[in-house]
VEXMI-159116 format. One record per residue (C-alpha): x, y, z; residue in one letter. Coordinates in steps of 0.2 Angstrom, whole numbers, plus 5000, padded with zeros to 4 digits. Each point is the difference from the previous one (the first is absolute). Last residue first. Layout:
BEGIN
XYZA ...
//
This chain:
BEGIN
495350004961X 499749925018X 498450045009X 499749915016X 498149975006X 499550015018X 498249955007X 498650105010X 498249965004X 498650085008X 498249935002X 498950105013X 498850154991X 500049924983X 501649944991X 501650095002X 501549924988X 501850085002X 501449954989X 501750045009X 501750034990X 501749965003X 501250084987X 500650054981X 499250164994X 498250024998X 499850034980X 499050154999X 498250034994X 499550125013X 499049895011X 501549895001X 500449874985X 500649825005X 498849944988X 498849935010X 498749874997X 498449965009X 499249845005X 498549965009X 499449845006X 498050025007X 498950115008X 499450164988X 501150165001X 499650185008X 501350094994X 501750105002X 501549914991X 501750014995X 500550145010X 501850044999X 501650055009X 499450025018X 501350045012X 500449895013X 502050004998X 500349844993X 498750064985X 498149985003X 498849934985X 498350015003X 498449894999X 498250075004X 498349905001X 498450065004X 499449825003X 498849874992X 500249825010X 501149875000X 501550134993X 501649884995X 501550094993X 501249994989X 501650134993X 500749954982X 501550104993X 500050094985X 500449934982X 501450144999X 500450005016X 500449815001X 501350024987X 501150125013X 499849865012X 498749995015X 500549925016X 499049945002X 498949944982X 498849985006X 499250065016X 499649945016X 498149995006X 498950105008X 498449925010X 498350035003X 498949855008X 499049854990X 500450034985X 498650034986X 499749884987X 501150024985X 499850134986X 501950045002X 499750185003X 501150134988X 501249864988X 501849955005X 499649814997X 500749985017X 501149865005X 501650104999X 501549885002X 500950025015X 501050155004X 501349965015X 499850065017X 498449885001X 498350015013X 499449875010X 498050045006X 499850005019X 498649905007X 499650095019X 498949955014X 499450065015X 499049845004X 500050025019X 499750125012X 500549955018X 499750045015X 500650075016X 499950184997X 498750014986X 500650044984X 499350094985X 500749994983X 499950164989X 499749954980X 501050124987X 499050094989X 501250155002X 501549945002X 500850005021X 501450125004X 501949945000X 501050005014X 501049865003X 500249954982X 501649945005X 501450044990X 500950115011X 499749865015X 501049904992X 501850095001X 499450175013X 501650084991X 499050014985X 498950105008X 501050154990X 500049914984X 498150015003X 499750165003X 501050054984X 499049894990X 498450065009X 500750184998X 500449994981X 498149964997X 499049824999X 498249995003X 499949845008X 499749844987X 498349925004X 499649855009X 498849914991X 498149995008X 499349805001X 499350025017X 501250045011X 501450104992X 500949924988X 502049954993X 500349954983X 501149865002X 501949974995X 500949844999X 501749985004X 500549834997X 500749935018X 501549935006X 501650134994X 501549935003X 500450064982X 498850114991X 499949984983X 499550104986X 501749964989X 500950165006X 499949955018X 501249844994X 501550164998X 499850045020X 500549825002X 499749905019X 501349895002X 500250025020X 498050015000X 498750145000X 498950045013X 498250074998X 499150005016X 499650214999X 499549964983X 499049865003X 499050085013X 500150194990X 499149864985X 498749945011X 499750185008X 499450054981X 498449915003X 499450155010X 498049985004X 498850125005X 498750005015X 499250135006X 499250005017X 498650065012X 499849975019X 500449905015X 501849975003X 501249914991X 501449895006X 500149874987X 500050024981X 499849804992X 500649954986X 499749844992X 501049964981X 500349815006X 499249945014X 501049935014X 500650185003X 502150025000X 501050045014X 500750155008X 498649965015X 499350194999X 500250014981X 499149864995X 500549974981X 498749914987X 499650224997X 500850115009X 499050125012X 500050175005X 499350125011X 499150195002X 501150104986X 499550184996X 498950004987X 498850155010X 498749885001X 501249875010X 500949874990X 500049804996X 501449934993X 500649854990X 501849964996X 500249864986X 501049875005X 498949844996X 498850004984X 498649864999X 499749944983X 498450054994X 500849994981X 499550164991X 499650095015X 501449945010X 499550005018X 500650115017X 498649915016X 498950085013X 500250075017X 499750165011X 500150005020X 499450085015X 501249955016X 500350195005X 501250065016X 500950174998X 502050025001X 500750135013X 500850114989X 501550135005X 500650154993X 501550095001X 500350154989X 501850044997X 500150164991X 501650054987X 498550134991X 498549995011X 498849844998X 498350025004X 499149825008X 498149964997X 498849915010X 498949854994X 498850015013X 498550104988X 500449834989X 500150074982X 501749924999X 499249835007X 500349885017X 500350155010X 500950015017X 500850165000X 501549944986X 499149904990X 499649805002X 499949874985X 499149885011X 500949865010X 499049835005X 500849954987X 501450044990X 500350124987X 500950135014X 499650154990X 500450135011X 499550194993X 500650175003X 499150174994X 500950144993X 500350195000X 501750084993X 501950005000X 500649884988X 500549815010X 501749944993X 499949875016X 498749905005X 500349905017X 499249865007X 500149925019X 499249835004X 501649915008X 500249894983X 499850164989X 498550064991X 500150034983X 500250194993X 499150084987X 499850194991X 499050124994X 498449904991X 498650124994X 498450055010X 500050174992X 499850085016X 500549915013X 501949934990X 499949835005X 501349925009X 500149795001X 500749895013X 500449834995X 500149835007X 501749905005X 499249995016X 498849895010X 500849935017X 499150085012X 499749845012X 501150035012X 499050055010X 498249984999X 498950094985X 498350085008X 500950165002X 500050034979X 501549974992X 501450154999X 500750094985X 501450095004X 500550204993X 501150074988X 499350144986X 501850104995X 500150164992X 500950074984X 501050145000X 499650164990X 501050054985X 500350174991X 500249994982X 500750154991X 499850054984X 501050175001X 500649984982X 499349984981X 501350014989X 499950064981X 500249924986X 497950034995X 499150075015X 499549855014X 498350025010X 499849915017X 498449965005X 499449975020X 499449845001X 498349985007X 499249924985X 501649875000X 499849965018X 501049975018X 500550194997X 501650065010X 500150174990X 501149874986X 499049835001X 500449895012X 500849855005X 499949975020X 501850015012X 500749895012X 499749834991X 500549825010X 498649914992X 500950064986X 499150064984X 501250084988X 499750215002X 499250074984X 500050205000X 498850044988X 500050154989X 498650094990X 500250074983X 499750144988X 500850024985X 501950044992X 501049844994X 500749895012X 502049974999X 500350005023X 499149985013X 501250085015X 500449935018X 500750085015X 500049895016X 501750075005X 501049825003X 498549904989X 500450094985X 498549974991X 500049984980X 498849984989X 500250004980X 498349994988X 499649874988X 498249965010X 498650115003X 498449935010X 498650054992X 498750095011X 499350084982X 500350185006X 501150025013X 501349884991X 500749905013X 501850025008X 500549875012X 501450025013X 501049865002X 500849915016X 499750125014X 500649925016X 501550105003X 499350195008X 500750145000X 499950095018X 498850165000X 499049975016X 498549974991X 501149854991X 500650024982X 500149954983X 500850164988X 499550084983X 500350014982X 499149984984X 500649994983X 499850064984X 500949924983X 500650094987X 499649944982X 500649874990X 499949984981X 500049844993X 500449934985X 499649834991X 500650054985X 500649834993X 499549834999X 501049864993X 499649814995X 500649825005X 498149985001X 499050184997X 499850115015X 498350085004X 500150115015X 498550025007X 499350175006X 500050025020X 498349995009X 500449805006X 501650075010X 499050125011X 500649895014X 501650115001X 499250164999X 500750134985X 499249954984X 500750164985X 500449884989X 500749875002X 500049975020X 500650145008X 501350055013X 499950185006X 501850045001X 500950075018X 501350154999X 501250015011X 501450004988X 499249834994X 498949905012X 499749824993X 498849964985X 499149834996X 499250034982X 498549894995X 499849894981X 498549894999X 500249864987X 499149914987X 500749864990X 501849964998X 501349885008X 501050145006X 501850005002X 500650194999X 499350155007X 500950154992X 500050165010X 500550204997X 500350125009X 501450094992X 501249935015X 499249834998X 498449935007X 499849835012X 499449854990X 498649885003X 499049864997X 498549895003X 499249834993X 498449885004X 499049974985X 501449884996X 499949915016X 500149834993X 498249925006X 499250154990X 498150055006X 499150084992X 499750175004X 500250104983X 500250145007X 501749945010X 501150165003X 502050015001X 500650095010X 501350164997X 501050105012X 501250144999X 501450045013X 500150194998X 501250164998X 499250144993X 500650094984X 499650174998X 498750054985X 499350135010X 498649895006X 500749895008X 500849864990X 500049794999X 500449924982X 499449874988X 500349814999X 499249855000X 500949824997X 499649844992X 501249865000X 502150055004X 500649814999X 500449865013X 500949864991X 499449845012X 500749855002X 499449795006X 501749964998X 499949855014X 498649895004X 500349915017X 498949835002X 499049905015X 498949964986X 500250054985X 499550194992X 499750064982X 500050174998X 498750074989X 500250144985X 499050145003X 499650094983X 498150045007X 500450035015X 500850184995X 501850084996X 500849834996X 501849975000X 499849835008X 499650005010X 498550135006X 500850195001X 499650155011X 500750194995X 501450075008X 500050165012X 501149945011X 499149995015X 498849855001X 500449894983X 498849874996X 500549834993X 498949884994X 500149805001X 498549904993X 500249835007X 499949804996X 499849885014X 501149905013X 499650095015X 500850165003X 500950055020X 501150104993X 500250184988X 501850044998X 500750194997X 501550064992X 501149824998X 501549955010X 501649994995X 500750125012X 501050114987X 498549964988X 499950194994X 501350105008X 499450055017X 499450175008X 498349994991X 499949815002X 499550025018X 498550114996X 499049845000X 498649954988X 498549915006X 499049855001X 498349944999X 499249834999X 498449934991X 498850134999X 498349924991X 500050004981X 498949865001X 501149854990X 501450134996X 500550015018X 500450184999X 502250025008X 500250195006X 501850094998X 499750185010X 501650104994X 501250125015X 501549984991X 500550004983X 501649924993X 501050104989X 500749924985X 499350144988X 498750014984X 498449975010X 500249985020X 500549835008X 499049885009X 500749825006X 499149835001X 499449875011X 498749905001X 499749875014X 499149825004X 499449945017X 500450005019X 500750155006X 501750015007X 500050184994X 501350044985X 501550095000X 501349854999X 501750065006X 501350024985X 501549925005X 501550115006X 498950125007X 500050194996X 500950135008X 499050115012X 501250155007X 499850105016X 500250145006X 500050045019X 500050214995X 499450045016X 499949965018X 499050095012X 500149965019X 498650005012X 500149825005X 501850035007X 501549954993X 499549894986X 501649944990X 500149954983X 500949834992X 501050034983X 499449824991X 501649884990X 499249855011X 498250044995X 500450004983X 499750114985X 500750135006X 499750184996X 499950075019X 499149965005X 499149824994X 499049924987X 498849904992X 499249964982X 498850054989X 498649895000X 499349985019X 501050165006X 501549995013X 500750125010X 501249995015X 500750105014X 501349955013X 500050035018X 500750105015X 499050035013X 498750105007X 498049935002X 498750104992X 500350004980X 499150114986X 499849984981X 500450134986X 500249964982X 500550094984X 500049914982X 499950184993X 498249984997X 499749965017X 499949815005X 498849905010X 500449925015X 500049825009X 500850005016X 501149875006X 500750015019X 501349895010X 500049864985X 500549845000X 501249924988X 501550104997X 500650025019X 502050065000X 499450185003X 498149995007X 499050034984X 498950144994X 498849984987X 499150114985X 498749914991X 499750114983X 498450044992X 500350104984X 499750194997X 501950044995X 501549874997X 501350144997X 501249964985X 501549975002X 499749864986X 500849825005X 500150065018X 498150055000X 499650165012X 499450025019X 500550155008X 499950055018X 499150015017X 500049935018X 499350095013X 500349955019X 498149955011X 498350074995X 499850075018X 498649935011X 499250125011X 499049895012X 
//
């Protein structure tokens, strides 16, 4: 179909008592039959321009009358009556017709409407006007704290409607908060936009002077008003380096050290002001504290400004590295100048190999060559007609360039790296002088392939009976053994896997349901298996390959218990994989996935289907949580706002996270994390669960191989997971080296404390434990987000028992790490490895 949008109507809308255009407000624009007030042909809702303008479009000809009302300020019609009756009607010729300057004119009600939401409970109301003049302020965040806990009580917020009005011509009040219980209430007012500073009624600059508002039940309080005044500010001035002035949007945010928290938000504050002719700035209506102060530039006279954070910080995420700001309460700061420098940039075109632009590009990455850091702050554009792009306002250095393509099972062209690299060690560099342009970057893109094939049941099966679907069908790259891609097999039998990079794989069925084996592509049964054939994709190839599904009826079975409790644990995914780590068979344990139903005995699993020969087994207790997640639904009232309070509405279970293991009593350690595993995964992302299955993942060293016998059954595989916390508890440990205690029965890492780590913890260091039950050549490390090794903490042989150690957040340079997830690594003899994440927040 190609639908046109139907005839345009536009025009003017404006405040009969004023003239005055009603701009950036939501107004519901109808169109009546003549001589029919009461129902409707079309109502459409719109929002404003800031001259009050409106556009809306109509399908059907005819001639009809147009109308517009807004909730508090009145209704209307064109043209500049205030009655249907006295309306000029338009006519609609044809539903490609344009028809301007329908102006209409809102004239206010004869009795005030009442503003309020029919929401049960008590209200306050009140207006907000700025220091020293009658103007009412728009755009103000009016937040009721039940003084009894301090929790958020109600919200409400300032309209620009008043701003086009005389104050009170409506009668109504500037903002209401409803929906309060009968209660008393701290009520502060913080302006957005205006650059005025916050106030607690009444007429208090902090908490401390809050005066409480005393509510009824089922009551409106009135008059509860706010005198907005000028606060802190920051000022200085934005140049180049010839003393010009540059014109910038500057920036400054307020920064918490102290870390504690503050139920009224005061350690949560921002401003901003945009420079004068001269270029200078003045940042009114701050609270006061510390503050980080950044420029935003636009191209001027074709020339593109390095933003920075104060001084001299350019990347965006940087913002931690920038010198604080201290800005006294109600006080002023001067001299906070900057002086910009020229931006470089890089420029190039997205194309086929036959030289066509391409559309599917939706950011190109640039990462420092160097450190692999990703760089943020910059400007990208990609005109999607010519496939030109161009990175713009990085500073001079060497970098590589990703092409990111959004995942789409649909997907025609790959993300690269610039030369066509899969990579980040085989991407070509790119080196940028200082304001200058780097050009000829050009990305040439190959398409992707397609795997498709059927899945057929063995020739024993009678007809009719093939009826198993709904099961995946997994790529693995042959050489590194890595997932590539997923497709579920479809009623008839068929799969297909799209978005497929050119290269060398191996195919795998994993039917999950006996007497089915996970069968490869040639006829094996693991991806060693000399039968398991591989299949080369050429660029925009379609590769058909069909499975005939293997017969095995060897088993694995145990039970999932709490540690601490014994407590059997259902919904946790348990699987059992091939030497190589590739995936041999599943189970779920208390669920029986071949019946859909669950297993009499609670925490059970069973892994069906399995041929004779060794296995790995590993447990994924974070499949519980995707289950309820994938289930969640959320009712008709459902609040976004309640999410705030630590619930989760329509949510049945408590999440409860384990410390998964590899059979017999080795943790699952964390993967070696690098830009391309991210960037791998947000490409698999398109294969939804599957992305986040461990489906590859080789076996621990010290973990325990379990042998099967086709036909039979080995029993008492069996795992008791420990829970583990999101939250910092307590610290247990008396923070001394080796507890003196007996020895632990098995090695094991345990969490942290503080995590995540405050500024103060730094100083007294932060606790790392570990339990050695025998003496071991021990090694613990701490890795940054990207893998790369900050610090080494220790390198010894140690004596079995409870260790502790403390770190002061240093690197092995003596340097404060910067803000971010980390990785503390502990290695313990020649098997035990361990890995757990700490966050640092200063």
């Amino acid at each position: 179909f190609d639908l046109a949008k139907g005839a345009v109507i536009r025009g003017i809308i404006t405040m009969a008592s004023t003239g005055m255009p009603l701009a950036y407000n939501a107004v519901n624009i109808k169109l009546f039959a003549p001589g029919d007030s009461t129902d409707a042909v079309s109502e459409q809702f719109v929002f404003t321009g800031a001259d009050g303008s409106y556009e809306i479009f109509y399908g059907k000809t005819g001639t009809f009358v147009v109308g517009a009302s807004h909730p508090y300020m009145g209704s209307g019609y064109y043209d500049g009556s205030k009655t249907f009756a006295g309306a000029t009607p338009i006519t609609i010729s044809s539903p490609t017709d344009i028809i301007d300057s329908v102006n209409i004119a809102i004239y206010a009600p004869e009795t005030p409407p009442v503003p309020f939401p029919t929401k049960k409970g008590s209200m306050i109301t009140g207006n907000v006007t700025k220091e020293g003049t009658s103007e009412h302020v728009g755009f103000v965040l009016v937040v009721a704290f039940d003084t009894a806990d301090t929790s958020v009580a109600g919200i409400g917020i300032t309209g620009l409607a008043n701003l086009f009005m005389k104050p009170g011509a409506v009668g109504m009040p500037d903002y209401f908060i409803a929906g309060l219980d009968s209660g008393s209430y701290y009520v502060m007012a913080v302006d957005l936009i205006n650059g005025l500073s916050r106030e607690f009624y009444s007429e208090s600059s902090t908490p401390d002077g809050a005066t409480p508002v005393q509510v009824a039940a089922n009551d409106t309080v009135g008059g509860i008003d706010f005198t907005l005044g000028m606060g802190a500010s920051i000022a200085g001035s934005v140049k180049d380096a010839q003393g010009n002035p540059v014109s910038a949007l500057v920036l400054a945010f307020k920064v918490d050290t102290s870390k504690t928290w503050d139920p009224f938000f005061t350690n949560l504050d921002f401003g901003f002001d945009s420079t004068d002719a001269s270029g200078n700035y003045q940042i009114t209506g701050l609270y006061g504290g510390d503050y980080i102060v950044r420029t935003v530039t636009m191209s001027e006279q074709g020339i593109m400004w390095l933003d920075e954070w104060y001084p001299n910080v350019y990347d965006l995420f940087d913002a931690m590295q920038a010198q604080l700001v201290g800005v006294p309460h109600e006080g002023a700061v001067g001299g906070i100048d900057f002086q910009l420098e020229p931006a470089s940039a890089i420029l190039g075109t997205t194309q086929n190999s036959d030289g066509e632009p391409i559309h599917d590009v939706d950011w190109m990455m640039l990462f420092d060559a160097n450190t692999g850091k990703l760089r943020f702050g910059i400007f990208t554009y990609i005109d999607e007609t010519t496939g030109e792009y161009v990175i713009a306002k990085i500073p001079a250095g060497d970098y590589k360039i990703y092409a990111f393509i959004s995942p789409s099972e649909n997907e025609e062209y790959y993300s690269q790296y610039y030369n066509g690299a899969q990579t980040f060690d085989q991407a070509t560099v790119v080196t940028v002088q200082p304001a200058s342009q780097t050009t000829g970057i050009d990305f040439v893109f190959e398409k992707t392939g397609v795997v498709q094939g059927f899945v057929k049941l063995n020739a024993q099966t009678a007809v009719g009976a093939d009826t198993l679907y709904e099961f995946p069908v997994v790529l693995f790259d042959a050489t590194t053994g890595m997932f590539a891609g997923a497709a579920k097999v479809q009623f008839p039998g068929g799969y297909r896997i799209k978005g497929v990079i050119p290269g060398t794989y191996k195919i795998a069925a994993i039917p999950v349901t006996p007497p089915f084996a996970t069968t490869y592509f040639g006829g094996g049964t693991s991806f060693d298996d000399a039968n398991s054939s591989t299949v080369t994709v050429a660029t925009g190839q379609v590769v058909d390959a069909d499975i005939v599904l293997a017969s095995a009826t060897g088993a694995i079975e145990g039970t999932v218990t709490d540690e601490d409790t014994g407590n059997p644990i259902n919904k946790v995914l348990v699987l059992a994989y091939d030497a190589t780590g590739h995936i041999a068979g599943a189970g779920i344990s208390g669920f029986d996935i071949a019946n859909e139903q669950p297993l009499p005995t609670p925490g059970k699993y069973q892994i069906l289907g399995l041929p004779t020969g060794s296995y790995y087994v590993r447990t994924f207790s974070l499949f519980a949580l995707l289950d309820a997640l994938n289930n969640l639904q959320f009712g008709e009232e459902f609040n976004p706002l309640e999410l705030l309070g630590g619930g989760m509405p329509g949510m049945s279970v408590e999440p409860k996270f384990y410390g998964d293991e590899w059979y017999d009593n080795i943790p699952v350690g964390l993967p070696h994390i690098d830009r391309d595993l991210i960037l791998r995964f947000i490409q698999n992302l398109r294969y939804e669960e599957m992305a986040v299955m461990p489906l590859f993942d080789p076996p621990a060293a010290g973990a325990t191989a379990v042998n099967v016998t086709d036909g039979s059954t080995t029993s008492g595989i069996d795992f008791a997971l420990t829970a583990t916390t999101i939250s910092p508890q307590q610290n247990p440990f008396t923070g001394v080296e080796n507890s003196g205690t007996a020895a632990p029965s098995r090695f094991e890492l345990l969490q942290s404390y503080p995590n995540p780590v405050p500024r103060n913890a730094l100083t007294n260091g932060v606790t790392i434990t570990y339990r050695l039950p025998v003496q071991a050549a021990v090694t613990v490390e701490i890795y940054n987000l990207l893998g790369q090794r900050v610090a080494t903490l220790v390198s010894a042989l140690q004596k079995p028992g409870v260790h502790h150690l403390m770190w002061n957040g240093k690197d092995n340079s003596g340097r404060l790490v910067p803000n971010g997830i980390y990785f503390y690594s502990v290695k313990a003899g020649p098997k035990f490895r361990a890995m757990r994440k700490l966050v640092v927040l200063r």
